[in-house]
C-alpha positions, -999 to 999 in steps of 0.1 A, spaced: -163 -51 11 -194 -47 -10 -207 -21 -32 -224 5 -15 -262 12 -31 -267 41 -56 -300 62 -51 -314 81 -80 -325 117 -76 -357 121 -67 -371 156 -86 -390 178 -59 -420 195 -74 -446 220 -57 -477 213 -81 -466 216 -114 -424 234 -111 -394 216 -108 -383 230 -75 -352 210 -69 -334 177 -61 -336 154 -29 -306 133 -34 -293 104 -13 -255 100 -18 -234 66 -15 -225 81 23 -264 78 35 -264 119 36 -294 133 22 -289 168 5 -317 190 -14 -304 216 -40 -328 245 -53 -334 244 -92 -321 272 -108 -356 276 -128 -374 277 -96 -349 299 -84 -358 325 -113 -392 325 -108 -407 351 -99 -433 333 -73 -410 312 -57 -405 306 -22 -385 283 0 -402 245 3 -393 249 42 -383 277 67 -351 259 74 -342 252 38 -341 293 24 -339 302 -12 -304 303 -20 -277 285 -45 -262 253 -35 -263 224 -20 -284 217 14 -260 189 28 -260 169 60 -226 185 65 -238 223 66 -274 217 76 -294 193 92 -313 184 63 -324 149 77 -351 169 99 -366 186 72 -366 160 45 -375 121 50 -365 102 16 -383 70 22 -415 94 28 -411 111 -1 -403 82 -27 -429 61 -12 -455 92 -18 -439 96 -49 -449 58 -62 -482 63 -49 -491 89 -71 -480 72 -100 -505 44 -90 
């Protein structure tokens, strides 16, 4: 059996705020969690109808997260604005 892969975090931002973590786990389940900064600020809002302000974990096992969030997308966007 071989190891499985290890994804790192990938921090969510809406222009400049921390608004949470996209986070691939060993299973291949994506789950998003709000940060609790963005969750104390006074202007925040939820990054998608389906994903409400609230504390926790967004998890493929309680939500179906993998419609609202594409990791590849993201990361790859990500990388592209660093260039």
């Amino acid at each position: 059996m071989g190891r499985r892969r290890s994804f790192t975090p990938l921090n969510v931002f809406l222009n400049t705020p921390l608004v949470g973590q996209l986070l691939r786990e060993k299973s291949g389940a994506i789950s998003f969690v709000y940060d609790r900064s963005w969750l104390d600020w006074e202007h925040r809002m939820p990054i998608s109808l389906s994903l409400p302000l609230r504390e926790g974990r967004f998890s493929g096992g309680n939500h179906d997260i993998r419609s609202d969030c594409d990791f590849q997308t993201a990361r790859t966007t990500y990388r592209q604005m660093l260039t």
